[in-house]
N, CA, C and O atoms as CSV, one atom per row, in Angstrom:
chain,resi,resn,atom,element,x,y,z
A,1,UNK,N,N,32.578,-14.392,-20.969
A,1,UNK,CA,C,31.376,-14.083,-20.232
A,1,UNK,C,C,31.371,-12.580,-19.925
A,1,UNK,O,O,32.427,-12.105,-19.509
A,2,UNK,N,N,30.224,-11.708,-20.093
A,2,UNK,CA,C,29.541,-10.676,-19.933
A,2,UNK,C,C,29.289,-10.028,-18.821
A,2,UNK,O,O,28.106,-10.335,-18.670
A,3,UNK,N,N,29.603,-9.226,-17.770
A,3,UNK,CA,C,28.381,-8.705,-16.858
A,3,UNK,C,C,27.353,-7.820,-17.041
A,3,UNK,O,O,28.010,-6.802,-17.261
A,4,UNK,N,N,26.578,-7.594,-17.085
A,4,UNK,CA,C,25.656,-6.466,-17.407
A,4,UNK,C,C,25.216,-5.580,-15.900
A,4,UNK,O,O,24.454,-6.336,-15.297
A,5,UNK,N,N,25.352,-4.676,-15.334
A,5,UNK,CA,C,24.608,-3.838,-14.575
A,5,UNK,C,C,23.508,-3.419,-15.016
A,5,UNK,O,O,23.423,-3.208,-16.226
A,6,UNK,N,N,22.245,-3.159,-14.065
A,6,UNK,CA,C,21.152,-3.031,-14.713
A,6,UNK,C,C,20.916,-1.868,-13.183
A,6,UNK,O,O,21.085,-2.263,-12.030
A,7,UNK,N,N,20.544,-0.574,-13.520
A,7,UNK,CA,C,20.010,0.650,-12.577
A,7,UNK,C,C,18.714,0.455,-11.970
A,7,UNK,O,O,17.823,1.013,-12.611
A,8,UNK,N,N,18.379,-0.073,-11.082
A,8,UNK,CA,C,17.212,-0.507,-9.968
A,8,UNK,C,C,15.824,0.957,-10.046
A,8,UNK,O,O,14.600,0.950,-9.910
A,9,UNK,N,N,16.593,1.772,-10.260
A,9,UNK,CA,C,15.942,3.376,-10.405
A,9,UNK,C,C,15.097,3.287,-11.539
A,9,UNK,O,O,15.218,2.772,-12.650
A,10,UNK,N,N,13.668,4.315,-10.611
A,10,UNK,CA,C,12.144,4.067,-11.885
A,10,UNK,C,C,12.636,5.038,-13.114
A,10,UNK,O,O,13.143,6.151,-13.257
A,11,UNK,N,N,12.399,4.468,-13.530
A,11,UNK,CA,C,12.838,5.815,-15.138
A,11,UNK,C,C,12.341,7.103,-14.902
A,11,UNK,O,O,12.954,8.092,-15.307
A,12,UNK,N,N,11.328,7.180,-14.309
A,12,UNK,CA,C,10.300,8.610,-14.482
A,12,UNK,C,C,11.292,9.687,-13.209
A,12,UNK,O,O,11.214,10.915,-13.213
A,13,UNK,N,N,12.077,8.973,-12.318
A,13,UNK,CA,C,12.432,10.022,-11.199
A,13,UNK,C,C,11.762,9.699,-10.187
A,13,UNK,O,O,10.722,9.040,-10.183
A,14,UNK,N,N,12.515,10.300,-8.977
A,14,UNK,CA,C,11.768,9.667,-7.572
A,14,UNK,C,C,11.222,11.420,-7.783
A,14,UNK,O,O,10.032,11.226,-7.534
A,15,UNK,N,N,11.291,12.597,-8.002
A,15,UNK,CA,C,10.704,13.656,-7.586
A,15,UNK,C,C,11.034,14.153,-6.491
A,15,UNK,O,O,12.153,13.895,-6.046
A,16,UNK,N,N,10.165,14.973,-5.795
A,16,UNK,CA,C,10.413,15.620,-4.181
A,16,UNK,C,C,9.455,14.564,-3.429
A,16,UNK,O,O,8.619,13.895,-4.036
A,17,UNK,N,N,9.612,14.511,-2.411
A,17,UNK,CA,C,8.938,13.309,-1.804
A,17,UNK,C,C,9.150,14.029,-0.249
A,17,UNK,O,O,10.255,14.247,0.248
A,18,UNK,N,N,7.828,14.345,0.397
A,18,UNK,CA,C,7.537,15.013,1.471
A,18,UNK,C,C,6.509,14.223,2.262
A,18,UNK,O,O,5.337,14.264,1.888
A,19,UNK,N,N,6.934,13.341,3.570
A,19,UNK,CA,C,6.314,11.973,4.128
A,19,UNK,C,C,4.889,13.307,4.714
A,19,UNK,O,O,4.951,14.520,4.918
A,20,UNK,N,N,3.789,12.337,4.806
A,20,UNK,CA,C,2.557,12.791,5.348
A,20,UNK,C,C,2.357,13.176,6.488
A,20,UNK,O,O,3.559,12.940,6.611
A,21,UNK,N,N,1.974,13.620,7.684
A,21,UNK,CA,C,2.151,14.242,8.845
A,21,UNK,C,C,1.582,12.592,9.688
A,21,UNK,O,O,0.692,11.829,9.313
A,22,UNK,N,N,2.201,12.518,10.513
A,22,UNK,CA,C,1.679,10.929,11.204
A,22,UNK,C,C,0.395,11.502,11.964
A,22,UNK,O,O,0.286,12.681,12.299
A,23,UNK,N,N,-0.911,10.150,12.275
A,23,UNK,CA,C,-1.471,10.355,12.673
A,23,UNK,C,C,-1.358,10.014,14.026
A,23,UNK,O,O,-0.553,9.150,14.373
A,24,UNK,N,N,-2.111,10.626,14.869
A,24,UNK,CA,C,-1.991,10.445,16.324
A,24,UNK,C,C,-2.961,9.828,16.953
A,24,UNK,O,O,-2.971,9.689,18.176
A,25,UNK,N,N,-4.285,9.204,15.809
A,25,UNK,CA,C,-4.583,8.009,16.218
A,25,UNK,C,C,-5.306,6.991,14.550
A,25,UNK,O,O,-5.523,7.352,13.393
A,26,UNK,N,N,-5.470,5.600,15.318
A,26,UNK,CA,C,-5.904,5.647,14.253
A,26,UNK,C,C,-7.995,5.316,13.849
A,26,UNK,O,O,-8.648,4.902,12.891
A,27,UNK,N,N,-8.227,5.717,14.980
A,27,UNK,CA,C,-10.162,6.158,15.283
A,27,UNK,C,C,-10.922,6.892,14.450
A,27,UNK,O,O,-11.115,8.108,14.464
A,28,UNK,N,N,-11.321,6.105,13.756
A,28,UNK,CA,C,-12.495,6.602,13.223
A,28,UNK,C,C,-11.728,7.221,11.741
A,28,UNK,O,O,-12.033,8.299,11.231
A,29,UNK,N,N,-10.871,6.446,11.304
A,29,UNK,CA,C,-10.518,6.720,10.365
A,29,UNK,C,C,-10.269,6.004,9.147
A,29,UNK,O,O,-9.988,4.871,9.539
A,30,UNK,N,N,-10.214,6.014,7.991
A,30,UNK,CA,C,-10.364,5.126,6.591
A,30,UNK,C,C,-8.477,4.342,5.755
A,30,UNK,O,O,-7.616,4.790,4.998
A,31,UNK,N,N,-8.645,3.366,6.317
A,31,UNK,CA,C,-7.160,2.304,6.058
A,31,UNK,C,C,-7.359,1.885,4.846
A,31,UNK,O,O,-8.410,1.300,4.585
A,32,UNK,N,N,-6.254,2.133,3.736
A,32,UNK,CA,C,-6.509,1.279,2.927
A,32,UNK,C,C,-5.361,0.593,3.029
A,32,UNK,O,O,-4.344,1.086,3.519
A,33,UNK,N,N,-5.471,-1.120,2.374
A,33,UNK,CA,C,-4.600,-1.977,2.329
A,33,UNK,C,C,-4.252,-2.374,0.263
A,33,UNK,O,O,-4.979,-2.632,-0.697
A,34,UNK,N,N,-3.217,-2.257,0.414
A,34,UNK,CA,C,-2.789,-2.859,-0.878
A,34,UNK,C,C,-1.903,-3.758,-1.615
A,34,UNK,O,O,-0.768,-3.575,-2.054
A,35,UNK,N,N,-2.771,-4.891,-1.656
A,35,UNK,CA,C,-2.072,-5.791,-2.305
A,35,UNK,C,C,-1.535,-5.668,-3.570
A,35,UNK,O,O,-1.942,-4.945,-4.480
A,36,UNK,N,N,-0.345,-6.622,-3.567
A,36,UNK,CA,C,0.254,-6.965,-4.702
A,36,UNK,C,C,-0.106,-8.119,-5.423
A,36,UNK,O,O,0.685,-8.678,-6.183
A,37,UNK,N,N,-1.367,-8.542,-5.207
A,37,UNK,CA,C,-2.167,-9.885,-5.780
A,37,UNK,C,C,-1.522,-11.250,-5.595
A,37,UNK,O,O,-2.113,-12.158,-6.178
A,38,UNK,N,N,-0.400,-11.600,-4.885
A,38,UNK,CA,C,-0.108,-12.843,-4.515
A,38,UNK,C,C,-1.282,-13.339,-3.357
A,38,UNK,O,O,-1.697,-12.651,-2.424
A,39,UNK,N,N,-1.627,-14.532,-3.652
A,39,UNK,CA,C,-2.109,-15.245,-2.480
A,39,UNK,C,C,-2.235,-14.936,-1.186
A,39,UNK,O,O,-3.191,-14.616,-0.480
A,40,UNK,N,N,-0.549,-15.165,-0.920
A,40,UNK,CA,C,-0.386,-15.117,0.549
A,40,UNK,C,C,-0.931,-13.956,1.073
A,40,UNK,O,O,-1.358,-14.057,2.223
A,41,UNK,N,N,-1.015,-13.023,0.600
A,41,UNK,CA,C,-1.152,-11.025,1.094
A,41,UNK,C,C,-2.565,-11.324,2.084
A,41,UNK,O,O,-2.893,-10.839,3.166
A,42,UNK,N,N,-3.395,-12.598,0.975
A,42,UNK,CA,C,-4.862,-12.432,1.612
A,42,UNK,C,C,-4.996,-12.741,2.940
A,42,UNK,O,O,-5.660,-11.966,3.628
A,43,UNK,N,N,-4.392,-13.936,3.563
A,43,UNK,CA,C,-4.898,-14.240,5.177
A,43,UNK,C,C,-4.245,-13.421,6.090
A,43,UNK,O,O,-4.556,-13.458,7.281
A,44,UNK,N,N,-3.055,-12.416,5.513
A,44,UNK,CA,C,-2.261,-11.803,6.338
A,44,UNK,C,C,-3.141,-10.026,6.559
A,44,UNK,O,O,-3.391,-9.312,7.530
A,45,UNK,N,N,-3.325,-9.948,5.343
A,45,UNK,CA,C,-4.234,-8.647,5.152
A,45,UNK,C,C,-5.522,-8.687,5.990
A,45,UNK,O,O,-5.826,-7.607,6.497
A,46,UNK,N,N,-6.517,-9.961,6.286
A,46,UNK,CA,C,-7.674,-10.677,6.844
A,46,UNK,C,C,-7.266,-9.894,8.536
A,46,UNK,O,O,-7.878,-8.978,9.086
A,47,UNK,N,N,-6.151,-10.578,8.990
A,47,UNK,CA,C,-5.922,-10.503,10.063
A,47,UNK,C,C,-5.437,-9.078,10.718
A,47,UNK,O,O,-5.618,-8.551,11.815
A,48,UNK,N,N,-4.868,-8.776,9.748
A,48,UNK,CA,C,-4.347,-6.878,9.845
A,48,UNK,C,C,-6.075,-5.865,9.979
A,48,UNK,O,O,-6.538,-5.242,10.934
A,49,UNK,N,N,-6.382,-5.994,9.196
A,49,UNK,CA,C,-7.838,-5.402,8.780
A,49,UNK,C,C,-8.632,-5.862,9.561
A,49,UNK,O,O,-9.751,-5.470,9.230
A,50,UNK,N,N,-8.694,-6.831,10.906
A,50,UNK,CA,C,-9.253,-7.199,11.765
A,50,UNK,C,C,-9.265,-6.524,13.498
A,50,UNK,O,O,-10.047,-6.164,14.377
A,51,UNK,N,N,-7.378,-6.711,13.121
A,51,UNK,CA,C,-6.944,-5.455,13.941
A,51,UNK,C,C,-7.270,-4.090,14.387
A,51,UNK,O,O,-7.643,-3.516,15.411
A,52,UNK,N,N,-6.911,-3.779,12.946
A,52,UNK,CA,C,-7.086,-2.397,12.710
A,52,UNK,C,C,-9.131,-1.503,13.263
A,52,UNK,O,O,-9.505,-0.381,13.603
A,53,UNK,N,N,-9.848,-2.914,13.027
A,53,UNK,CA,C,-11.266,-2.320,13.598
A,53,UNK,C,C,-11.570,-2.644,14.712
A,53,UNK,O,O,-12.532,-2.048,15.198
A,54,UNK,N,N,-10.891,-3.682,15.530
A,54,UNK,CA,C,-11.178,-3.732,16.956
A,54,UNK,C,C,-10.609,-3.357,17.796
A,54,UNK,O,O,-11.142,-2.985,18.842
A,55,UNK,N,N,-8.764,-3.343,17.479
A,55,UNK,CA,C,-8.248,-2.705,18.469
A,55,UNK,C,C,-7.888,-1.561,18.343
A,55,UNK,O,O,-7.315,-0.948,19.244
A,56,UNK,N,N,-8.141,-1.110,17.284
A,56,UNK,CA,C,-7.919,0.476,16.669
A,56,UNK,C,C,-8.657,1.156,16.343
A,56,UNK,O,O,-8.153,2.257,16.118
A,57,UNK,N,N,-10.118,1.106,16.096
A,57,UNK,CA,C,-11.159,1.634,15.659
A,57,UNK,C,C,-11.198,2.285,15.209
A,57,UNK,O,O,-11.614,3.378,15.594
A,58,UNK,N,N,-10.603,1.902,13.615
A,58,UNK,CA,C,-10.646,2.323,12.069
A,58,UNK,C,C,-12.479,2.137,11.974
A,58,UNK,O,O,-13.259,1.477,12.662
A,59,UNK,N,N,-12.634,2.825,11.083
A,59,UNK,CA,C,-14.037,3.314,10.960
A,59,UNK,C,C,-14.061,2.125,9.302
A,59,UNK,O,O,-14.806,1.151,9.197
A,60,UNK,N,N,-13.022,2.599,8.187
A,60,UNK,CA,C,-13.316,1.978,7.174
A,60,UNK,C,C,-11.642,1.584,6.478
A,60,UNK,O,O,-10.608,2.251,6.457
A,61,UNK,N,N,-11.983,0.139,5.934
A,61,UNK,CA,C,-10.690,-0.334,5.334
A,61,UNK,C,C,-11.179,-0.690,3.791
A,61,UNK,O,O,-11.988,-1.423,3.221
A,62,UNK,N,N,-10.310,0.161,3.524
A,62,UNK,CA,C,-10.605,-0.113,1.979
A,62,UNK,C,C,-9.765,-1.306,1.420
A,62,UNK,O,O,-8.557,-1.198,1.628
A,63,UNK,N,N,-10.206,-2.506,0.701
A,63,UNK,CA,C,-8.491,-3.169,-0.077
A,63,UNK,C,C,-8.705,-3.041,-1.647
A,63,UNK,O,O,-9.705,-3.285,-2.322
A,64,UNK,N,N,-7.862,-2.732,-1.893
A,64,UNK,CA,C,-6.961,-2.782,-3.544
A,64,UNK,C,C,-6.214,-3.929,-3.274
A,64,UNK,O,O,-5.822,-4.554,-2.289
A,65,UNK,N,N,-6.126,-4.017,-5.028
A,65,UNK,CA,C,-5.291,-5.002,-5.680
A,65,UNK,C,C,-4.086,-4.385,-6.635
A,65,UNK,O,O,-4.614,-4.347,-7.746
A,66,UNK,N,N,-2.965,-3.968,-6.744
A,66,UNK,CA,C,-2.290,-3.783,-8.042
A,66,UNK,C,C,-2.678,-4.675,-9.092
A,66,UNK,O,O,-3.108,-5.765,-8.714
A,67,UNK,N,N,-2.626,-4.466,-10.304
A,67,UNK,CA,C,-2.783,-5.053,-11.251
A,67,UNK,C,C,-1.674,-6.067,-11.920
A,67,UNK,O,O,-1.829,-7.063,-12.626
A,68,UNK,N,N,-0.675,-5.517,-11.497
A,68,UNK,CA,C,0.682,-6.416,-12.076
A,68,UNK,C,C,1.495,-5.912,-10.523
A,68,UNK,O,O,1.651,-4.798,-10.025
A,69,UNK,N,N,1.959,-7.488,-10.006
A,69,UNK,CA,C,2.037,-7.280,-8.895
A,69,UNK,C,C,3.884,-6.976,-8.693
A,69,UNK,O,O,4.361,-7.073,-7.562
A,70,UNK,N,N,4.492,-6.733,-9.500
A,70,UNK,CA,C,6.265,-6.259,-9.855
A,70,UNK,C,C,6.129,-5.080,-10.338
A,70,UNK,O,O,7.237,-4.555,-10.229
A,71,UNK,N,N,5.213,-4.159,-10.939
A,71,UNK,CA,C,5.289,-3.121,-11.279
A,71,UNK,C,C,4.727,-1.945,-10.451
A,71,UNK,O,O,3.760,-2.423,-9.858
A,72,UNK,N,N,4.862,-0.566,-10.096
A,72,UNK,CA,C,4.428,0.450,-9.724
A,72,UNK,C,C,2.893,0.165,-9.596
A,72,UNK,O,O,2.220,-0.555,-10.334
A,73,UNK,N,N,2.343,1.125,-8.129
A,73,UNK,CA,C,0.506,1.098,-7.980
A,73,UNK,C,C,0.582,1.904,-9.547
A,73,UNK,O,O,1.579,2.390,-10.081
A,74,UNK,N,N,-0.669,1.859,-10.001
A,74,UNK,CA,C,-1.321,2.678,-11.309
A,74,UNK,C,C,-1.743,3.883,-10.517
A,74,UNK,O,O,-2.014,3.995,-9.322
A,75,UNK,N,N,-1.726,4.767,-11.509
A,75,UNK,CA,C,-2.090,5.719,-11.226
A,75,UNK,C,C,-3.355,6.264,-11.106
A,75,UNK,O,O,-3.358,7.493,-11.033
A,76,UNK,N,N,-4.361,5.749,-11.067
A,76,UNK,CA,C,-6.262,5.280,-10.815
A,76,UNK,C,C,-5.605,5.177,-9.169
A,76,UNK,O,O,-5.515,6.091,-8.349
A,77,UNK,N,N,-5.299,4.098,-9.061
A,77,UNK,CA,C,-4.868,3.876,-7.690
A,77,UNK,C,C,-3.972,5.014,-6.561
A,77,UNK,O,O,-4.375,5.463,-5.488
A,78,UNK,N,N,-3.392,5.122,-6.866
A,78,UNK,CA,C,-2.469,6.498,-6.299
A,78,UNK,C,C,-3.285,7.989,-6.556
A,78,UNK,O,O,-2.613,8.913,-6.098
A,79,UNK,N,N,-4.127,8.285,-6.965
A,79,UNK,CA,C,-4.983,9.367,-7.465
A,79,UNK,C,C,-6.192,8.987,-6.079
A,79,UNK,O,O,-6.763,9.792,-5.342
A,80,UNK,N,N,-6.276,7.593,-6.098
A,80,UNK,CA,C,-7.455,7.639,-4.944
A,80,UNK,C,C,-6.813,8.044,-3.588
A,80,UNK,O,O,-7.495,8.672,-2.778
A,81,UNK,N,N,-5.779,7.773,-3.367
A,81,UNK,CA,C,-5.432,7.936,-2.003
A,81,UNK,C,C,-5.230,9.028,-1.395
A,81,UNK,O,O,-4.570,9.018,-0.355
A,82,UNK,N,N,-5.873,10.477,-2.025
A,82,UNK,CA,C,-6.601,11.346,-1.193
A,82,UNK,C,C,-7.586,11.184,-0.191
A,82,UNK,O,O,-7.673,12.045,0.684
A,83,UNK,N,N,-8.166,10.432,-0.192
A,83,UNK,CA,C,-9.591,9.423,0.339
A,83,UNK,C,C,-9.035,9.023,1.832
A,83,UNK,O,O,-9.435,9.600,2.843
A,84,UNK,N,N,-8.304,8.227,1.844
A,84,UNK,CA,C,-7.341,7.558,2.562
A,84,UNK,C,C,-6.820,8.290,3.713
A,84,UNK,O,O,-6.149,9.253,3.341
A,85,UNK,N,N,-6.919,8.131,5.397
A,85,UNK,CA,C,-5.774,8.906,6.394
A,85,UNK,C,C,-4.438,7.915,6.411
A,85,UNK,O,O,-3.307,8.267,6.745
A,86,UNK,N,N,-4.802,6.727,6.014
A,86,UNK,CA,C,-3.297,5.900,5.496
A,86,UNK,C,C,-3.459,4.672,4.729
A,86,UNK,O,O,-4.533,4.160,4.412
A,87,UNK,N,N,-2.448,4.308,4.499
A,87,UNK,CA,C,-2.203,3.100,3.377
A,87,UNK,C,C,-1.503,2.016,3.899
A,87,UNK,O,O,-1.000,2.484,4.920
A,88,UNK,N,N,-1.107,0.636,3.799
A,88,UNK,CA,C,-1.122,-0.243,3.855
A,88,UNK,C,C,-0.503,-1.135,2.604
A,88,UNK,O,O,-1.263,-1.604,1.758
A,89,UNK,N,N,0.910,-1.335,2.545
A,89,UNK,CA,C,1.106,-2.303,1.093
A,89,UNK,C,C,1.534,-3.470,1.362
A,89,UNK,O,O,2.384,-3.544,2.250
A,90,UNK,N,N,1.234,-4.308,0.910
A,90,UNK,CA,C,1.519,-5.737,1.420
A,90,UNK,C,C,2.281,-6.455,0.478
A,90,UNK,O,O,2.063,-6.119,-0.687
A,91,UNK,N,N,3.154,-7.391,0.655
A,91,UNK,CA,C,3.556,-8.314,-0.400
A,91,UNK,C,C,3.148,-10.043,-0.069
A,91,UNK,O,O,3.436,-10.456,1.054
A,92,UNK,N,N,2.629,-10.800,-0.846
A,92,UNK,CA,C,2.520,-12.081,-0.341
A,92,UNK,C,C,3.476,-13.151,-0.931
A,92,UNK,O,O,3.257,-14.071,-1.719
A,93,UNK,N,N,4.665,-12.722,-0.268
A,93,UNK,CA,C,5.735,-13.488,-1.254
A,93,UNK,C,C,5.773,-14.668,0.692
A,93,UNK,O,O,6.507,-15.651,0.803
């Protein structure tokens, strides 16, 4: 019998990676949520995104879907999130 190790690391490189400045509220501002297309993400996302406009008064919640829900957002997707004062990723495992 065999073991194989297999490197968890994205092929392309993690890069420089410099976190976004936190916001200090979240009023009147645009949430997006992003699923990984399992089921479950939906009633949990429902209830988050419910939150987020009454007791937080997010102005607008955007939701996405990944397309393949084990692989990296696409890059259509990650290109939009200039748009965005934050993001939201969900898993519905």
């Amino acid at each position: 019998m065999s073991l194989e190790m297999l490197d968890p690391t994205h092929e392309g490189g993690s890069g420089v990676f410099s976190p976004a400045p936190r916001l200090t509220t979240l009023e009147g501002t645009t949430v997006a949520l992003v699923s990984n297309g399992k089921r479950g993400v939906r009633p949990f996302f429902d209830a988050v995104e419910d939150e987020l406009r009454h007791r937080y008064g997010v102005a607008e919640v955007v939701r996405l879907t990944k397309g393949n829900y084990s692989a990296p957002a696409e890059r259509e997707l990650l290109a939009a999130s200039g748009r965005w004062h934050a993001l939201i990723a969900g898993v519905g495992d």
